[in-house]
Residue, then its C-alpha position, 0 to 999 in steps of 0.5 A: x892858222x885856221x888850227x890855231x882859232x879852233x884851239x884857242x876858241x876852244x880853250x876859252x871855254x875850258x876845253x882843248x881841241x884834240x885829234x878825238x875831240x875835233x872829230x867828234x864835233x865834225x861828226x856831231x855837226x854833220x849828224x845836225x846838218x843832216x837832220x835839218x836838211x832830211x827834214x828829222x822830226x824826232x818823234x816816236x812815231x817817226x822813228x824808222x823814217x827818220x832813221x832811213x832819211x839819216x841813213x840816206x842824207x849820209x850816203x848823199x855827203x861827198x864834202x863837208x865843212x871841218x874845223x880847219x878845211x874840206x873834208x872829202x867823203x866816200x864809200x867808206x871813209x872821210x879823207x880830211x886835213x890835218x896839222x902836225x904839232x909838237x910841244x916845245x918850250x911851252x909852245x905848239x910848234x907846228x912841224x905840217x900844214x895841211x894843203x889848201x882845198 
């Protein structure tokens, strides 16, 4: 269900909620919630620190919020939930549900 508000949020403004597109909006989010909690001033003279407060906010990250669900993190990858869907007679027909986190 929670895939199915996101595609329809998203298709409201004209765009379309793909695997590439949906993991670029959490990648981009995580990026901001990691700038506001590291405290990124963004200013030319700040450029190394704030590059080593992102670096050190992400390696701090072992759970984020994604569109539909939990998303783990560790070391070296994000291990996140996932619907599989198949186009039939105009109609998304939903063949996996991912687990409850």
């Amino acid at each position: 269900p929670q895939a199915q508000v996101v595609a329809e949020r998203v298709q409201k403004f004209g765009g379309f909620a793909d695997l590439h597109s949906a993991a670029t909006w959490e990648n981009l989010f995580i990026v901001k919630t990691v700038i506001e909690a590291e405290g990124i001033l963004g200013k030319s003279d700040t450029v190394a620190a704030d590059r080593l407060k992102i670096q050190q906010g992400l390696s701090k990250l072992t759970e984020t919020s994604g569109l539909i669900g939990k998303v783990k993190r560790n070391a070296r990858e994000a291990v996140k939930p996932y619907v599989f869907v198949l186009a039939k007679s105009g109609k998304w027909d939903v063949l996996y549900t991912p687990q409850t986190n």
